[in-house]
Structure formats: structure tokens, C-alpha cells
ChimeraX commands (.cxc) that place a marker at each C-alpha (Angstrom):
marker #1 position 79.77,85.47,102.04 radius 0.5
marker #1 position 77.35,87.97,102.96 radius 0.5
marker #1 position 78.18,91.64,103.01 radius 0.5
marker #1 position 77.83,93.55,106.33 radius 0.5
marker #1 position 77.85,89.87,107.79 radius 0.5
marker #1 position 80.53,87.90,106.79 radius 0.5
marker #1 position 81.14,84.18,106.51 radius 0.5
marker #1 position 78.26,81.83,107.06 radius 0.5
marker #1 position 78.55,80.03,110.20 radius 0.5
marker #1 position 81.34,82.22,111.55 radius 0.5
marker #1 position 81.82,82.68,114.93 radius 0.5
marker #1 position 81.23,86.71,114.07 radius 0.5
marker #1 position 78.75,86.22,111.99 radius 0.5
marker #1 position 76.69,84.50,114.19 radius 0.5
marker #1 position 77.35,87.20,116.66 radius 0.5
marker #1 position 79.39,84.44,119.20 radius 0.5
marker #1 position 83.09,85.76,118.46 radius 0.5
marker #1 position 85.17,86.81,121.50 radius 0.5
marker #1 position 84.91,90.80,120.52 radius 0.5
marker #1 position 81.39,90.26,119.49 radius 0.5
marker #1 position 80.06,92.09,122.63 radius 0.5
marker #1 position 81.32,94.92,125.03 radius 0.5
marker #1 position 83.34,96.23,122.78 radius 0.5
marker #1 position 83.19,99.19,119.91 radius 0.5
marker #1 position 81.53,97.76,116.80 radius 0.5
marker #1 position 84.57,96.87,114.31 radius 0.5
marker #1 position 83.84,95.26,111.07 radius 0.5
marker #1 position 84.39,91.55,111.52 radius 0.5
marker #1 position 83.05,90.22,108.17 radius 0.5
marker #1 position 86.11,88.27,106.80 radius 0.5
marker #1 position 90.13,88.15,108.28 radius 0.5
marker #1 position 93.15,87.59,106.04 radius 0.5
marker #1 position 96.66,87.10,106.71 radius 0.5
marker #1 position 99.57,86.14,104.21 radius 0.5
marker #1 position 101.44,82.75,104.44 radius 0.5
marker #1 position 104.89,84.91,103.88 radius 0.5
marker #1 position 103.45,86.61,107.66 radius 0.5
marker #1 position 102.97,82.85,109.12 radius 0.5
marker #1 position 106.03,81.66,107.64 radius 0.5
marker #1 position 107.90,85.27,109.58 radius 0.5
marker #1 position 106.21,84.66,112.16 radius 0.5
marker #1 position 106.94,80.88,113.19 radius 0.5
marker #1 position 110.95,81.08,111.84 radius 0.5
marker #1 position 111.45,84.22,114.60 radius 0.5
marker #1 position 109.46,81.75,117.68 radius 0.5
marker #1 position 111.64,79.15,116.19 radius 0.5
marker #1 position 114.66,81.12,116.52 radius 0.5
marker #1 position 113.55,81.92,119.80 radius 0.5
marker #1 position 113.14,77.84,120.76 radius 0.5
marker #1 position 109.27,78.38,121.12 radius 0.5
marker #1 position 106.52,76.37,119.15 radius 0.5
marker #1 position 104.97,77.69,116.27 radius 0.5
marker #1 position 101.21,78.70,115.24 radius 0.5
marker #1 position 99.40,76.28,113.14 radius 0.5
marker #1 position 97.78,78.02,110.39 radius 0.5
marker #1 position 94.42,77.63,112.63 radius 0.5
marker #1 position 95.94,78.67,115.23 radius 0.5
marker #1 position 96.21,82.47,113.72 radius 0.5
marker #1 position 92.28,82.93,114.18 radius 0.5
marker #1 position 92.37,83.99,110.51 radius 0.5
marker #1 position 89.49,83.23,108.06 radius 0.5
marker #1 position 91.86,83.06,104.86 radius 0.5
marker #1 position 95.75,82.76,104.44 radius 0.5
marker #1 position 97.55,84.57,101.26 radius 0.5
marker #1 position 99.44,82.81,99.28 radius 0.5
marker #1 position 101.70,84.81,96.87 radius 0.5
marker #1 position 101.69,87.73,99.03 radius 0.5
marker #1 position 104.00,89.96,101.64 radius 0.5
marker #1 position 102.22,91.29,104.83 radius 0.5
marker #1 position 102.90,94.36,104.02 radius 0.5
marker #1 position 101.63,94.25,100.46 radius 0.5
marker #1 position 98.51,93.23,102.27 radius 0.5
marker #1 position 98.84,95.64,105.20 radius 0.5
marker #1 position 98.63,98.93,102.42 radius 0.5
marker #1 position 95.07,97.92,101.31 radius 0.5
marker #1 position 93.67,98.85,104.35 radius 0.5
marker #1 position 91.31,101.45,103.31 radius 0.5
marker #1 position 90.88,100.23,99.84 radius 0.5
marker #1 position 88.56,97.95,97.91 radius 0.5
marker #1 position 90.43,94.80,96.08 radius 0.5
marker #1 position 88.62,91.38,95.16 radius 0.5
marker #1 position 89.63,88.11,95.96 radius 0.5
marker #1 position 88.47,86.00,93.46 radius 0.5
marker #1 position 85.37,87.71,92.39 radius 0.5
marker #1 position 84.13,89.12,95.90 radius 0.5
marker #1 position 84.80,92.60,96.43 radius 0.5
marker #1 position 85.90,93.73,99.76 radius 0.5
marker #1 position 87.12,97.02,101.33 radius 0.5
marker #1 position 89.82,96.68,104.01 radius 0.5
marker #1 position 88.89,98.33,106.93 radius 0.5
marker #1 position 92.06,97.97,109.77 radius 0.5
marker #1 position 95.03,95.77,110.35 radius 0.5
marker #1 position 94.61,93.17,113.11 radius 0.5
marker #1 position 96.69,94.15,115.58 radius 0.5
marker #1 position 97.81,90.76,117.35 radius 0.5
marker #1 position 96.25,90.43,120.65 radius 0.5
marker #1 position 96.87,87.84,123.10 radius 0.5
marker #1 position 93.95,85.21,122.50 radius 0.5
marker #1 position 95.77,83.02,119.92 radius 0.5
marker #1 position 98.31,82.66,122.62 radius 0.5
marker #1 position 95.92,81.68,125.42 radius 0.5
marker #1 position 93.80,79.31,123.22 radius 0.5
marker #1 position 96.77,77.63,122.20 radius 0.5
marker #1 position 99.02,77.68,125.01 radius 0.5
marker #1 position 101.63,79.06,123.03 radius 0.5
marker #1 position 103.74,81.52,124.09 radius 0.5
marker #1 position 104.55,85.03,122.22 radius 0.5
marker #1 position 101.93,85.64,119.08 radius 0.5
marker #1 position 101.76,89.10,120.29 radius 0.5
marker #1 position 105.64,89.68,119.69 radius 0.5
marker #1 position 105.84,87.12,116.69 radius 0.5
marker #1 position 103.07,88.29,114.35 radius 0.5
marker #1 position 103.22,92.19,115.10 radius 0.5
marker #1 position 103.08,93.77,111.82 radius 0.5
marker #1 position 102.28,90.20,110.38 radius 0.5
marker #1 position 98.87,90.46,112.22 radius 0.5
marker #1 position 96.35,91.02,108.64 radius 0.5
marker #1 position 93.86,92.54,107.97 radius 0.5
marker #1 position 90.20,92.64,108.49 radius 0.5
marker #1 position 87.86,93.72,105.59 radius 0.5
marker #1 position 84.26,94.74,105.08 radius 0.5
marker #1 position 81.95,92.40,102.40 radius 0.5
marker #1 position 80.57,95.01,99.64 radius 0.5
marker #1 position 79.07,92.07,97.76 radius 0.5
marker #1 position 77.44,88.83,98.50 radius 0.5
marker #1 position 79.93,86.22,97.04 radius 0.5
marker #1 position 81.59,83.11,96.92 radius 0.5
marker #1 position 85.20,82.22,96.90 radius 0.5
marker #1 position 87.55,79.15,96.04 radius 0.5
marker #1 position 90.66,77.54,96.74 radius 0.5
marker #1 position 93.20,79.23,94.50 radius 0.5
marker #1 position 91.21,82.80,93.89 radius 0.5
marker #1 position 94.07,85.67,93.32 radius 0.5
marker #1 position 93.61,88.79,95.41 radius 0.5
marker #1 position 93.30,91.91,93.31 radius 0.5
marker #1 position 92.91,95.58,93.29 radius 0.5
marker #1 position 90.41,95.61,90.32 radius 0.5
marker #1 position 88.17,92.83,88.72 radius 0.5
marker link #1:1,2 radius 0.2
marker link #1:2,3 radius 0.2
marker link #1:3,4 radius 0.2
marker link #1:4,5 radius 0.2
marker link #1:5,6 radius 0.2
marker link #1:6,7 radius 0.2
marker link #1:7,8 radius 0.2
marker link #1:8,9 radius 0.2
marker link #1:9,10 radius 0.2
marker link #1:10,11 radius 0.2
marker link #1:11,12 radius 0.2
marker link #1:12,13 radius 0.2
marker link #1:13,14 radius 0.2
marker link #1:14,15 radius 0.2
marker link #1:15,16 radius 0.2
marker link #1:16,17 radius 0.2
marker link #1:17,18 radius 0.2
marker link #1:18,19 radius 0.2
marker link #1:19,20 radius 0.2
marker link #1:20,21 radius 0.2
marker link #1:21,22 radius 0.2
marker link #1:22,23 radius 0.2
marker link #1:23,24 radius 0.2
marker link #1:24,25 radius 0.2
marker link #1:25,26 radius 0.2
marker link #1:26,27 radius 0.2
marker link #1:27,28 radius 0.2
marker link #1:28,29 radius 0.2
marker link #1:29,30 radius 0.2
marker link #1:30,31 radius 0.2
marker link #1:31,32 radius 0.2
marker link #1:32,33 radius 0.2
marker link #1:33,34 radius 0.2
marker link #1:34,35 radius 0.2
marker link #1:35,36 radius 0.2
marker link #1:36,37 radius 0.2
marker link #1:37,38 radius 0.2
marker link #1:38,39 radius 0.2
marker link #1:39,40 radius 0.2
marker link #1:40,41 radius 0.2
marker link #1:41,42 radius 0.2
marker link #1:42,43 radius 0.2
marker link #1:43,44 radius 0.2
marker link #1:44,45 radius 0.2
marker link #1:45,46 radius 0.2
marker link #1:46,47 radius 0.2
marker link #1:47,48 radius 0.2
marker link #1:48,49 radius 0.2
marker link #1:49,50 radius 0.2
marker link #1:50,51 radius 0.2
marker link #1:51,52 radius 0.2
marker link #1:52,53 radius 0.2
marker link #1:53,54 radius 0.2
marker link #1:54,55 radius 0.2
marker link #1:55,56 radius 0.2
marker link #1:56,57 radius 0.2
marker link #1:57,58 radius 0.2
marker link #1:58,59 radius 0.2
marker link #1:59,60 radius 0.2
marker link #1:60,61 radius 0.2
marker link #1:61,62 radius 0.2
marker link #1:62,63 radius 0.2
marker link #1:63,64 radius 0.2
marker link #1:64,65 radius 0.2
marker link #1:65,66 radius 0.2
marker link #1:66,67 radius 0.2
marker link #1:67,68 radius 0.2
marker link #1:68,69 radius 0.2
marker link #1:69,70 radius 0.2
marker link #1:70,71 radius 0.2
marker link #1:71,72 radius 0.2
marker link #1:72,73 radius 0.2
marker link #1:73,74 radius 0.2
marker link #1:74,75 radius 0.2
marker link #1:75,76 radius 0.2
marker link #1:76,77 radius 0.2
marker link #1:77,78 radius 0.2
marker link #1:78,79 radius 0.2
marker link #1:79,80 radius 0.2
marker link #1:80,81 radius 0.2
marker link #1:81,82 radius 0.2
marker link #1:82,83 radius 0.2
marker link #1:83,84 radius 0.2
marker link #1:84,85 radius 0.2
marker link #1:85,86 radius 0.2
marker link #1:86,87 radius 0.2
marker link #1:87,88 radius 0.2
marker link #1:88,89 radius 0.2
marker link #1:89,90 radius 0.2
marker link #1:90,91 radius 0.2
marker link #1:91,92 radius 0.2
marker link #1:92,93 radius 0.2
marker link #1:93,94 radius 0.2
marker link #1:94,95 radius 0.2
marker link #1:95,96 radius 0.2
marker link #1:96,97 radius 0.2
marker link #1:97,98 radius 0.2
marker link #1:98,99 radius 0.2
marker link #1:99,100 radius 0.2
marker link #1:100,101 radius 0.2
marker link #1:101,102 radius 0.2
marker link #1:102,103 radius 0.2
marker link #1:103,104 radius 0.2
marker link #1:104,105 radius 0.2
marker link #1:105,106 radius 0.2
marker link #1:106,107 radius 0.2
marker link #1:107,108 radius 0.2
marker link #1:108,109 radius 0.2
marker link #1:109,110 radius 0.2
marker link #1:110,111 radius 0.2
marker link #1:111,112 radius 0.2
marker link #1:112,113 radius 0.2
marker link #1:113,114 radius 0.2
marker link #1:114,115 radius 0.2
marker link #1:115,116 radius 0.2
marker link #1:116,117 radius 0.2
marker link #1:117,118 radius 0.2
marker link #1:118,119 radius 0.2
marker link #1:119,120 radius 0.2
marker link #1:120,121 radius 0.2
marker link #1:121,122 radius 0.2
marker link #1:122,123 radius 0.2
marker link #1:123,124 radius 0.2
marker link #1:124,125 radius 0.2
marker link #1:125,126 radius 0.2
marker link #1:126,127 radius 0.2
marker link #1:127,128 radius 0.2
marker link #1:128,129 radius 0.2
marker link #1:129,130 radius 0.2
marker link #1:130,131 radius 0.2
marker link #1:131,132 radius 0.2
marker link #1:132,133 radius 0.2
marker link #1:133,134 radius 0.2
marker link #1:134,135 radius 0.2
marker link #1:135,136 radius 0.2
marker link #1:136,137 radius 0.2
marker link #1:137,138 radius 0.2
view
């Protein structure tokens, strides 16, 4: 994880992300979103007789476990760690319709609104694991 970059390899990181171009600069370093906000998420399209996301499917870097969406939602403009990186969290992702077009699924938008994560800045190159707890202090 490198800060002011992101993940290694990403598609934003290597400057080859859909938003990448064209658009005002956001920070695009790292993505989270909760399982709890999946979970929400797929039970209301399942309600509704539609198909659900796949975890991949979210265009999230890193899924929450342990964790309500709107716990996570309320750090934007903070700085927590997850595991021993330390992050600032910079906006919510507002669901767009790209996750539905990719996957040919219908109603993300509707499903995931307020379930959407959050996008964060890197304020120190890092490394996380499997299993590292998000916190608001280290």
C-alpha cells in the first residue's frame, strides 16, 4: 500500500480505473465496504426477486467484517487504521451504476445506497492481512 497511490497493481493506481480520467481528482487509494452493507444489500434485491452482487462484484478493494455501514460511513473525515496502516477517510462512495452494467445486474444503485463505503486516503506506506481489525487509534 502506498500512500497518495494506493494498492499495487490497482486499476487506480495504475492510473487505468474508469474515473481515472475526465473527471475531478478524488482520492482513489483504497475502497471499503462492510459485509453487514453486502449482506443489506443482496436480502432487499432478493426480496425484490433480482440476483445479488458477488462480493467482487461491489468494485470494493476490502469488505468489513464486524462492522455496520454506517459505523463505517461516520469515519469519513477521520483517520482510523486497519491493521497497522493508517488511513484518513475522505468520502462515501455513492453507488453509481457501473457495478450494474459490468455485471448485468439490475438495481446496485437502489440496493447499496447508503451501503455504498467509503473511500480513504493512504497516510502511510503499509501492509495489511486477512483478519486486521479496523480502528480509530493504533
Amino acid at each position: 500500500m502506498l500512500p497518495n497511490v494506493g494498492i499495487e497493481s490497482d486499476r487506480y493506481a495504475l492510473g487505468l480505473g474508469a474515473y481515472s480520467k475526465g473527471l475531478p481528482t478524488k482520492t482513489r487509494d483504497i475502497s471499503l465496504i462492510t459485509r453487514a452493507g453486502i449482506d443489506a444489500a443482496n436480502q432487499e434485491l432478493k426480496l425484490l426477486g433480482l440476483d445479488p452482487f458477488l462480493d467482487y462484484e461491489t468494485r470494493r478493494n476490502i469488505i468489513i467484517e464486524g462492522l455496520s455501514s454506517q459505523l463505517l460511513n461516520n469515519l469519513v473525515g477521520k483517520e482510523f487504521y486497519l491493521g497497522k496502516l493508517k488511513l484518513r477517510a475522505t468520502e462515501l462512495c455513492i453507488p453509481c451504476e457501473r457495478p450494474s452494467k459490468l455485471s448485468k445486474k439490475k438495481d446496485f444503485l437502489k440496493a447499496f445506497e447508503g451501503r455504498g463505503g467509503i473511500r480513504a486516503q493512504i497516510l502511510e506506506a503499509g501492509e495489511i492481512k486477512l483478519g486486521d481489525l479496523l480502528t480509530e487509534s493504533y
